[in-house]
TIPA-191764 format. One record per residue: residue number from 1; x, y, z of N, C-alpha, C in turn. Coordinates in steps of 0.02 Angstrom, whole numbers, plus 50000, padded with zeros to 5 digits. Layout:
! TIPA-191764
+-----+-------+-------+-------+-------+-------+-------+-------+-------+-------+
: seq :   n_u :   n_v :   n_w :  ca_u :  ca_v :  ca_w :   c_u :   c_v :   c_w :
+-----+-------+-------+-------+-------+-------+-------+-------+-------+-------+
: NUM :     X :     Y :     Z :     X :     Y :     Z :     X :     Y :     Z :
...
+-----+-------+-------+-------+-------+-------+-------+-------+-------+-------+
***
This chain:
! TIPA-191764
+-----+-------+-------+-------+-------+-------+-------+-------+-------+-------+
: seq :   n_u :   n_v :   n_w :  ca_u :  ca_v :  ca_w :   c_u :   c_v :   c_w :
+-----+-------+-------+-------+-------+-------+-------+-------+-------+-------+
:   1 : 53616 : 50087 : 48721 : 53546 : 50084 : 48737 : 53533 : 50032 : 48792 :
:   2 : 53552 : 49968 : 48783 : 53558 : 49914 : 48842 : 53586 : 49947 : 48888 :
:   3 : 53653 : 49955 : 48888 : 53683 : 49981 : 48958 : 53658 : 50046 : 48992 :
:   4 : 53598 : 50095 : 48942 : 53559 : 50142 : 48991 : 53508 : 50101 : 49028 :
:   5 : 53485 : 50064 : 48983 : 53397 : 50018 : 49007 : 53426 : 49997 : 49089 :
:   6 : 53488 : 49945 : 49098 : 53550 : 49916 : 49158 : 53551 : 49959 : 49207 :
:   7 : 53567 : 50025 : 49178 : 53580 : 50054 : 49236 : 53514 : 50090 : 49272 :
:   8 : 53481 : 50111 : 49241 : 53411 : 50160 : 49242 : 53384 : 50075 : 49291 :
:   9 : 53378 : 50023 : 49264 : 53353 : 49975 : 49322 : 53373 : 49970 : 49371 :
:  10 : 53437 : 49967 : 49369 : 53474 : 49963 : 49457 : 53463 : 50028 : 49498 :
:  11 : 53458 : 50108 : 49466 : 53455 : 50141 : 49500 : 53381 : 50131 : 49536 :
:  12 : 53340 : 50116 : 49492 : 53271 : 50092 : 49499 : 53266 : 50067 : 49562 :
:  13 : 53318 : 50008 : 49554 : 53313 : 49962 : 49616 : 53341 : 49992 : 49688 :
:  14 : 53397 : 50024 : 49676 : 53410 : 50041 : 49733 : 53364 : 50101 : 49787 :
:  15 : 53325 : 50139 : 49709 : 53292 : 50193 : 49749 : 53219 : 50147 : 49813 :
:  16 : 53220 : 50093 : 49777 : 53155 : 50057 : 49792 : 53179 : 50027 : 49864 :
:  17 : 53267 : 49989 : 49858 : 53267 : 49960 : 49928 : 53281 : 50022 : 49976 :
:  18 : 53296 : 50098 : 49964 : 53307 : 50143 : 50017 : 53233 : 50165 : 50015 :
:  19 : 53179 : 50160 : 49988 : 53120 : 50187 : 50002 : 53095 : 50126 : 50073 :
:  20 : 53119 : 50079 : 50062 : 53079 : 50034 : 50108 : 53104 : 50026 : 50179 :
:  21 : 53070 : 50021 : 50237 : 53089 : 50051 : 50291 : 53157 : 49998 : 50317 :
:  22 : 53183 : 50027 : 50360 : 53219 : 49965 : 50393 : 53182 : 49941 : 50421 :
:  23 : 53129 : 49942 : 50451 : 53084 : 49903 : 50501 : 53065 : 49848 : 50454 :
:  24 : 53026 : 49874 : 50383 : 53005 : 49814 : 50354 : 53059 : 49782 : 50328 :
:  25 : 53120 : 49793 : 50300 : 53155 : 49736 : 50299 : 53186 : 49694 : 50379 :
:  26 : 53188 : 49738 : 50409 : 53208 : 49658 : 50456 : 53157 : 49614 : 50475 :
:  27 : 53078 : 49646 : 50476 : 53030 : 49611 : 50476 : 53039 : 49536 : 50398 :
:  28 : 53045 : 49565 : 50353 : 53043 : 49517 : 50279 : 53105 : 49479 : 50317 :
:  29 : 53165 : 49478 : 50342 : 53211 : 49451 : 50362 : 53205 : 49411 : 50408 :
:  30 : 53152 : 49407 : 50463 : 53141 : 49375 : 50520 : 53064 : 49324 : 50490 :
:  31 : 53047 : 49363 : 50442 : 52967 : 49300 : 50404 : 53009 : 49264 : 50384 :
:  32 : 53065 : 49249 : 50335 : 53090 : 49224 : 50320 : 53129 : 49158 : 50331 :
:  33 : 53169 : 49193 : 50405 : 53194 : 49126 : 50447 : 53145 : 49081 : 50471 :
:  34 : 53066 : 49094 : 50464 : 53034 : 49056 : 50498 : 53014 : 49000 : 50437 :
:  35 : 53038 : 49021 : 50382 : 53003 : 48960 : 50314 : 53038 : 48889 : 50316 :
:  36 : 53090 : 48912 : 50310 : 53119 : 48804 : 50341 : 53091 : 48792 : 50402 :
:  37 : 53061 : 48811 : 50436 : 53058 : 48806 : 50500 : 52978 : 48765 : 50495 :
:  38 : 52931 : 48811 : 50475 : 52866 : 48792 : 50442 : 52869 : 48737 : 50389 :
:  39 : 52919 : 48737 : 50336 : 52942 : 48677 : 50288 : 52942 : 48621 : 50329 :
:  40 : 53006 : 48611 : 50354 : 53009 : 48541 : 50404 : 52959 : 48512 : 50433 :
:  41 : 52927 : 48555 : 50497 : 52874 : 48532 : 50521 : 52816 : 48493 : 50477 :
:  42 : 52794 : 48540 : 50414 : 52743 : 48521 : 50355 : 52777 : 48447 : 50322 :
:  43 : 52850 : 48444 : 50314 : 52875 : 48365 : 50294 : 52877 : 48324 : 50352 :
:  44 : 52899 : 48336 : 50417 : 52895 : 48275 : 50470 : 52806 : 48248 : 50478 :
:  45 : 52750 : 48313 : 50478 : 52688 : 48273 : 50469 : 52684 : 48229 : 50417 :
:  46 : 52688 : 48260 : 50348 : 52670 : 48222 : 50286 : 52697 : 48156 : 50293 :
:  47 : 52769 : 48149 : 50325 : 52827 : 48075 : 50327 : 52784 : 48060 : 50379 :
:  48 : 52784 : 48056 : 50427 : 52739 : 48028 : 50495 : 52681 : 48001 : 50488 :
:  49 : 52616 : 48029 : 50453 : 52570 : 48019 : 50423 : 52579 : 47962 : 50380 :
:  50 : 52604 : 47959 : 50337 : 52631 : 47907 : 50293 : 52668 : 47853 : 50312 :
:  51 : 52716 : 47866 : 50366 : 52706 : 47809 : 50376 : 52656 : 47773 : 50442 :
:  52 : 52627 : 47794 : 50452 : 52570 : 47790 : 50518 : 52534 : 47739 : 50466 :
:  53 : 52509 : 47759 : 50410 : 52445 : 47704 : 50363 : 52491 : 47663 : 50349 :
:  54 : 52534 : 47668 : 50319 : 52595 : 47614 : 50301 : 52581 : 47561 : 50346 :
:  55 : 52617 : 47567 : 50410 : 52614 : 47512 : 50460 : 52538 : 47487 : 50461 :
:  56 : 52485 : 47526 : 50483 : 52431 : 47518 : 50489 : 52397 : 47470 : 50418 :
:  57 : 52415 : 47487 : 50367 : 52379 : 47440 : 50322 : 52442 : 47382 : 50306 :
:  58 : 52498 : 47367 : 50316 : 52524 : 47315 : 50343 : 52499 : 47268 : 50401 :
:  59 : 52475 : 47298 : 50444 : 52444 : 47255 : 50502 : 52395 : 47248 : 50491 :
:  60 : 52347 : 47296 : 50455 : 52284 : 47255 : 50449 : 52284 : 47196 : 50388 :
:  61 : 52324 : 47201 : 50354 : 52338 : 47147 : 50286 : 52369 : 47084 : 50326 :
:  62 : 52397 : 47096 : 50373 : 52427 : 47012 : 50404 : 52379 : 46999 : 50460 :
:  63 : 52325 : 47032 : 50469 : 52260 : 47006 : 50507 : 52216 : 46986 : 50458 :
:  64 : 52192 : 47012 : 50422 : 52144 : 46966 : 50345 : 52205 : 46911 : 50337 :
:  65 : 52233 : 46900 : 50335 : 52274 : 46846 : 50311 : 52265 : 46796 : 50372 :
:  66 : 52304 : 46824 : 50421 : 52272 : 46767 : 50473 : 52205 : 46760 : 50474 :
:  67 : 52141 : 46798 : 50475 : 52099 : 46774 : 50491 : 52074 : 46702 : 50425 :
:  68 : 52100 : 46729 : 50358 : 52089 : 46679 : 50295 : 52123 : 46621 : 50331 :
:  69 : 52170 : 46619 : 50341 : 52196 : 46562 : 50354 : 52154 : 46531 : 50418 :
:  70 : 52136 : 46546 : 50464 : 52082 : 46516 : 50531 : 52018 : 46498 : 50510 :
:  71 : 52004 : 46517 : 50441 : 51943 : 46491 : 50391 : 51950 : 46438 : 50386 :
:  72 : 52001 : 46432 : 50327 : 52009 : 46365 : 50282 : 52029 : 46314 : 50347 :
:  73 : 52061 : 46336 : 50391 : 52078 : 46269 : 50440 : 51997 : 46250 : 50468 :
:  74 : 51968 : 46303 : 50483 : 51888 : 46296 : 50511 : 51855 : 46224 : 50469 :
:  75 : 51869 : 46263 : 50378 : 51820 : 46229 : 50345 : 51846 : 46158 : 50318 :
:  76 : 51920 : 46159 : 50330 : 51951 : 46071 : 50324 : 51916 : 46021 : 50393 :
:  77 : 51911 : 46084 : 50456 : 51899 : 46013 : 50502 : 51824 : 46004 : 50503 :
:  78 : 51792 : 46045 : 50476 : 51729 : 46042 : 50470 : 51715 : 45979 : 50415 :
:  79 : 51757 : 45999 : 50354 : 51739 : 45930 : 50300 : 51775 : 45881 : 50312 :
:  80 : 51838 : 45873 : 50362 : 51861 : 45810 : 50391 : 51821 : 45773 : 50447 :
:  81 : 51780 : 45814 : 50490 : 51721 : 45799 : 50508 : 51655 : 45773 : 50488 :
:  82 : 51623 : 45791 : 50418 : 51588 : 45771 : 50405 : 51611 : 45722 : 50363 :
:  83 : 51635 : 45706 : 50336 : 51668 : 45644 : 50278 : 51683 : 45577 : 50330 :
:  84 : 51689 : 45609 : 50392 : 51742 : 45535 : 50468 : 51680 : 45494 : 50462 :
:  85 : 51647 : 45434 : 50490 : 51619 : 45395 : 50509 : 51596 : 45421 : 50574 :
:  86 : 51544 : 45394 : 50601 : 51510 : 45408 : 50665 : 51515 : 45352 : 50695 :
:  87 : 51548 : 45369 : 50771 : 51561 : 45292 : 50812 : 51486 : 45288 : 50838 :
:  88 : 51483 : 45211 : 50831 : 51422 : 45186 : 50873 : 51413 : 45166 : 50936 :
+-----+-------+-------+-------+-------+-------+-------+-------+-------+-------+
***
C-alpha cells in the first residue's frame, strides 16, 4: 500500500515537471540565480547601515564628553575666579 501511495506520487511528479514548459523552467532557473545576488546586496546595506550609526553614535558620545569636560573646566575657573581676591 505505501509503495503504491511512492510510486503513484512520483509518477505524479514527473507528469507535473513534463507538463511545465521548458521556457518556465529556465525562467524559475534564471529567478533563481538572482536570489544570492539580491541576498548579499540586502546584507552589505543592513552591515553598512549599522555600522554607519555605530561610528556615528561613537562620535557623537566623545563630543558630549568633550563638551562635559569644557564645562566643568568653564565652571572650576569660574569658581577659582570668584573665590581669588580682587587686586587693588
Amino acid at each position: 500500500m505505501l509503495q503504491e501511495t511512492i510510486r503513484h506520487r512520483r509518477a505524479e511528479a514527473a507528469h507535473r515537471l513534463k507538463a511545465t514548459s521548458r521556457k518556465q523552467q529556465q525562467w524559475r532557473v534564471e529567478t533563481m540565480n538572482w536570489v544570492p545576488v539580491v541576498l548579499g546586496l540586502f546584507k552589505l546595506g543592513v552591515l553598512g547601515t549599522a555600522m554607519f550609526f555605530a561610528i556615528k553614535s561613537h562620535r557623537d558620545g566623545e563630543k558630549e564628553q568633550k563638551r562635559a569636560r569644557e564645562a566643568d573646566e568653564q565652571q572650576r575657573l569660574a569658581e577659582r575666579a570668584a573665590g581669588a581676591p580682587k587686586p587693588e
